[in-house]
N, C-alpha and C positions, 0 to 999 in steps of 0.2 A: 504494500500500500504506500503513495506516497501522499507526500506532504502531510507525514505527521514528526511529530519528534516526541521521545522518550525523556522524561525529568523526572527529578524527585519532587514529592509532595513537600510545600513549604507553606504558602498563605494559609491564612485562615477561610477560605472562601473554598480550598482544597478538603479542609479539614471537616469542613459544615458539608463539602458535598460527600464525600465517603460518607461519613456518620450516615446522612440521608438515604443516600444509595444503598449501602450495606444493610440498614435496618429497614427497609422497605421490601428488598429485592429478596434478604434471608424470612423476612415473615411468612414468604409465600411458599415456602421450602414445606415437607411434609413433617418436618421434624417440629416447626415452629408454628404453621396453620393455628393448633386447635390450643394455643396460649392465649389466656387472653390480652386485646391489645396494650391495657395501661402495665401488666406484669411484664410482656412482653418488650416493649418500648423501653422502659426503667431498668429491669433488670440488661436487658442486650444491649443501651446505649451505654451505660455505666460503663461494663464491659468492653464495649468498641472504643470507646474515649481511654480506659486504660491499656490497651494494646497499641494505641495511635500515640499516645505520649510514653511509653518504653523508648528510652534510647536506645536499643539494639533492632526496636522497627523500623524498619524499610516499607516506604513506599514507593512506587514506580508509575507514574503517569502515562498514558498517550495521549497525544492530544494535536488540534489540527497545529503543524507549523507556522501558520500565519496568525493565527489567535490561542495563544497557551491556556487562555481560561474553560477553552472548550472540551473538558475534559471526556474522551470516548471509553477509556477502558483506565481500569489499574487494577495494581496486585497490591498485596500490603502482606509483607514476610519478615522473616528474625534473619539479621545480620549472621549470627556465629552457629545455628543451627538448621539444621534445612525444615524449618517448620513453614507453611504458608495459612496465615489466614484469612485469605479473602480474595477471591479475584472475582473483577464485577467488568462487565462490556456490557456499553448500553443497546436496547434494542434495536435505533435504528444501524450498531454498529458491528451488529454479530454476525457469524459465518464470514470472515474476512482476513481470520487469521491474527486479531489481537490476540485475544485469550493465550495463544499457542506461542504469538511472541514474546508473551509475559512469562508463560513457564519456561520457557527458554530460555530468555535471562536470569528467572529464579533457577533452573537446574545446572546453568553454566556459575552461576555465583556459588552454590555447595557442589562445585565437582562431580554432578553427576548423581548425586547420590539419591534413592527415593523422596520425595516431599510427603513430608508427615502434614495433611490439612485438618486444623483445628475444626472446619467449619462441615458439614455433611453436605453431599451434592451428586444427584444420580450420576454426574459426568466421569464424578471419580472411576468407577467401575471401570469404564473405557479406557482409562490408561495407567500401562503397568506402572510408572514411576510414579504413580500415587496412591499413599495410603490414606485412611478415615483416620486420626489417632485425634480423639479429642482430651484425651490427656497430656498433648502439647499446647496447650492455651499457653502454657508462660513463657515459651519459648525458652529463650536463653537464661535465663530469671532463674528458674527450676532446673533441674536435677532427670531430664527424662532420658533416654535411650532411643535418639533419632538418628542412630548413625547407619542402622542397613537400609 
């Protein structure tokens, strides 16, 4: 694809959109459906706000080249552990090969090694360098066993 370019997440307008994106787009997940919305919201934003302010989180934007606010896709991963928590491409921007550029930069930064996703998602099943481990929420923080 061109005319996009890859950044790291910095404004606060980055930070207000993941939150938004993240807890909208996982509500509808089957894991999270039959929450209800205010436990829901409270409990999973709390949560996305302290994985976003972790200094060992990485986030990775795409976005169009000529306007950087226009964010299409990103991933949000642990620096020192190949944990991934969240990769989110917006509707009208899927099947085009974001997603796939994003693990790609996330499996080339741990070397290859499987990505442990905190978050559940049918897609996982589809690919072998990904497992479900949601007892890597703390990433780098804790103490887990993400290394095969």
């Amino acid at each position: 694809m061109q005319n996009i370019q890859i950044r790291g997440y910095e404004k606060a307008s980055d930070f207000n959109f993941i939150i938004h994106s993240w807890l909208k787009s996982y509500q509808d997940t089957p894991v999270c459906r039959d929450i209800p919305g205010p436990v829901y919201f409270a409990g999973q934003g709390s949560h996305i706000e302290e994985i976003l302010r972790n200094p060992e989180t990485i986030g990775m934007i795409i976005c169009a080249k000529d306007d950087p606010d226009q964010i299409m896709a990103y991933a949000i991963f642990d620096n020192k552990v190949p944990v991934v928590h969240y990769v989110y491409v917006k509707n009208v921007f899927r099947k085009r090969g974001l997603g796939r550029m994003l693990f790609d930069i996330m499996r080339n930064h741990h070397k290859d090694k499987r990505l442990h996703c905190t978050h559940f998602s049918a897609r996982l099943k589809k690919k072998p360098y990904l497992v479900f481990n949601p007892y890597a929420l703390g990433g780098s923080n804790h103490d887990h066993n993400t290394t095969t």
